[in-house]
N, C-alpha and C positions, 0 to 999 in steps of 0.2 A: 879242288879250288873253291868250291861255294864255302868252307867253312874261315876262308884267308878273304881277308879287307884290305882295303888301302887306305883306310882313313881311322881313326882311334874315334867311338863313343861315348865318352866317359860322365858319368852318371854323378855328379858334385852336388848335394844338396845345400850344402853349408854354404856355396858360395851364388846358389839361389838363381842359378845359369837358366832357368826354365829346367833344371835338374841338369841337365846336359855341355859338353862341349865337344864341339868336334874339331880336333888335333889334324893336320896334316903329317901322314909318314914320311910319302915321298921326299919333301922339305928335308926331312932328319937323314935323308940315306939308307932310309929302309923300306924295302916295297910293300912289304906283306906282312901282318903280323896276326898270329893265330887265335882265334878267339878265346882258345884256353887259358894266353894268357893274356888278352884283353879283360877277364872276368876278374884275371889276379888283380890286375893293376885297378880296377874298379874297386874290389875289397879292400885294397889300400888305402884308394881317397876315401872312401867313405866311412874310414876310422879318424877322419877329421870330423869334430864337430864343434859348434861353439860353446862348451861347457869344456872340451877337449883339443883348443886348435895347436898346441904343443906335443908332439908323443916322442917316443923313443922306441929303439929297434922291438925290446924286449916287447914290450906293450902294443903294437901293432903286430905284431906273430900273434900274441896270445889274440888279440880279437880280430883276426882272419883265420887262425888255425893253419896258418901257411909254416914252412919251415925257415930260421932265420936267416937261412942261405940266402932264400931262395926270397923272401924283403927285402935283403939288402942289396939286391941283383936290381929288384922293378925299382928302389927307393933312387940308385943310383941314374938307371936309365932318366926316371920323370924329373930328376935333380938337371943332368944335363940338356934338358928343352924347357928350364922354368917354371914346370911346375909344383915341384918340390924346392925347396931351400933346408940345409941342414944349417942350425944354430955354431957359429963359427969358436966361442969357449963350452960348448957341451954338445952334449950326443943326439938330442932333441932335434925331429925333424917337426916345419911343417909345411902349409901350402905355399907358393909362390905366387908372387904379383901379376904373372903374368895370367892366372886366372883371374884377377881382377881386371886386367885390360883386357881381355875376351869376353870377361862378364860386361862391364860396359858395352863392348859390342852391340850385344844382344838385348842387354834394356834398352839402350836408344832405337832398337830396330822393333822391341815389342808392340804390338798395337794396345794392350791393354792400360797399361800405365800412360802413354801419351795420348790417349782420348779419356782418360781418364782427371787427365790431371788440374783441368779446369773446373770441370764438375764436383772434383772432393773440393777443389777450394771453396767454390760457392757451399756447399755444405755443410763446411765445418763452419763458414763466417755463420751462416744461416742459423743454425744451432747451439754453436758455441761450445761443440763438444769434438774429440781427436777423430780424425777420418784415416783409414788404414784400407789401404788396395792389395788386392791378394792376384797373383796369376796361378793359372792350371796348365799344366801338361799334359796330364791322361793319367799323370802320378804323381807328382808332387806340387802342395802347395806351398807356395812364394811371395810372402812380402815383401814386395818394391816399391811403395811408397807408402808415406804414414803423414798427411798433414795432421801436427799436431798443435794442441791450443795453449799457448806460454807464452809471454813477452818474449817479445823479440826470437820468436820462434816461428819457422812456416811451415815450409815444406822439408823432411825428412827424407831423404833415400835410403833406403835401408834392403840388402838382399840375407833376407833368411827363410828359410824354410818353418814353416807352422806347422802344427799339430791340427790332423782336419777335424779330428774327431772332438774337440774343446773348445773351438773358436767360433766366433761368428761366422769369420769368411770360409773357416774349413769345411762349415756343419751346411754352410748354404751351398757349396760346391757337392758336398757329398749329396744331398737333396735333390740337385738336379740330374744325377745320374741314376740306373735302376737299380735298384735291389744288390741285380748279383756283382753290376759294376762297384757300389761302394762297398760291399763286403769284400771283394778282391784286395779292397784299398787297405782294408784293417784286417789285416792276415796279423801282423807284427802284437804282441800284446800292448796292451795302451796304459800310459804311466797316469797313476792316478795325482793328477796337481793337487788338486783340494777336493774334499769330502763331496762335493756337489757334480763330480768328473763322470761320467756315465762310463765304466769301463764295461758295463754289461751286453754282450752288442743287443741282446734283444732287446732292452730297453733303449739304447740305441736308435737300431731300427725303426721303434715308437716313434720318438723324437724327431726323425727324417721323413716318417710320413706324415707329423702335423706342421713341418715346415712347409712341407710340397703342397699341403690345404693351406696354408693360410699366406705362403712365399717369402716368408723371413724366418731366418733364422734368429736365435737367442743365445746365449753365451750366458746361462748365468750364475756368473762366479765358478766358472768349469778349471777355467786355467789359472786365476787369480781372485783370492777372496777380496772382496768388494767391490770388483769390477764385473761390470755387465755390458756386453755388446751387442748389437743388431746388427746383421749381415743380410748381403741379398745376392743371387746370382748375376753374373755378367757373361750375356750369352753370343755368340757369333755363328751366325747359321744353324740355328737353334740345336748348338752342343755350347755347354759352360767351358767358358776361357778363363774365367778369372770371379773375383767376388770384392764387394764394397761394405766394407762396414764402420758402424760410428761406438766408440768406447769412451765410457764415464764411471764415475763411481755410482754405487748402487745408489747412492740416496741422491740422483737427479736421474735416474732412471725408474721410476716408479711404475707402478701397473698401471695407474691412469697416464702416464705420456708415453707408452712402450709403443701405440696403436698409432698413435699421433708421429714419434717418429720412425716408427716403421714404413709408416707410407713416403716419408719423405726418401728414405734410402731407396726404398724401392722403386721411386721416381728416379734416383739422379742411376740407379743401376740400368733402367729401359733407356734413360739418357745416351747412357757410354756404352749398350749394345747397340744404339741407332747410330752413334757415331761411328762408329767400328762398320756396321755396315753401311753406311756411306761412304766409308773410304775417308 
């Protein structure tokens, strides 16, 4: 019995859930279901991504290595509780709405983005540059809010999973963790964005030890050329929950204002772990 659950924990990056959802069985009619193929039905969702939120049977076998039988069994099952949808003139599956209504759940129940959300706004007015909030789970990084700076533009909701290893908010997440916790995090090989993307982890590693001396992170032009970002951790009972940073073009981020708005981020990031712990 210890290897049979009653409840499904299914690991959805794309839809930025805190990485997770938890499904009730019982609900569905089914008491127990075996972890062997809680793993399957995990390898499934997690061939949804937003470069790929369309697939079909064939192409979901090929990147699980599952047999097509044995996809179009779990495809069917997660189809009938919502969280699948198959495209009704073609064969294309993809995710269902109702992870979007669970995801909600879980961002308005987040602490990080709702003490958060005052503070990137003073921010971004303060600066004049886009403010982007990242949450942590212990694995994957998730931005849930992005005030950004455009006419008639504010606040942004946005739930997608980031790259830790290239961004501001990822690299100051991975920073506040030790050594062997952030190398655990980059098992996966890391895609190089642009020429300036540190795929080496030793060099890496570099990089994370002079964020933890100096407490900001730098983004620069990792994930996109011309873009430079500042990140800072956001910590709650001194373990990182989540991370805050501000993105611009390089040329209003220069070496002489990088110090100047470094400190500011890393003002409003002790801000929203003081809030978080006040309650």
């Amino acid at each position: 019995m210890r290897d049979k659950i009653e409840a499904i924990l299914i690991p959805i990056p794309y839809c930025g859930i805190l990485g997770y959802i938890v499904c009730s069985i019982p609900y569905y009619g089914i008491k127990f279901v075996e972890m062997k193929s809680l793993r399957k039905i995990s390898l499934v969702l997690d061939c949804f991504r937003p470069d790929e939120p369309r697939l079909g049977l064939q192409s979901i076998a090929d990147q699980t290595g599952l047999p097509k039988t044995t996809v179009h069994r779990l495809l069917a099952s997660l189809r009938e509780i919502g969280l699948i949808v198959q495209d009704s003139n073609r064969d294309d599956y993809r995710l269902g709405l109702r992870l979007l209504s669970l995801g909600g759940i879980v961002l308005a129940d987040l602490d990080v983005p709702r003490h958060a959300r005052e503070p990137a706004a003073l921010l971004m007015n303060q600066i004049g540059e886009s403010v982007h909030v990242c949450v942590f789970d212990g694995q994957n990084v998730v931005s849930v809010d992005r005030h950004e700076m455009a006419e008639g533009s504010n606040e942004i909701i946005t739930l997608e999973r980031e790259p830790s290893y290239c961004t501001g908010t990822g690299k100051a997440i991975l920073a506040a963790l030790s050594d062997d916790l952030a190398k655990a995090l980059l098992t996966d090989p890391p895609e190089r964005f642009t020429s300036n993307t540190l795929t080496d982890q030793k060099k890496l590693m570099q990089d994370l030890a002079g964020i933890r001396l100096r407490g900001y992170s730098i983004d620069n032009e990792e994930r996109q050329l011309g873009i430079r970002c500042i990140g800072a951790a956001i910590r709650h009972r001194n373990k990182v929950v989540g991370a805050i940073s501000i993105t611009g073009p390089k040329e209003r981020f220069p070496e002489a204002r990088i110090s100047i708005l470094a400190d500011l981020v890393m003002a409003t990031a002790a801000r929203i772990s003081l809030s978080i712990e006040n309650g």
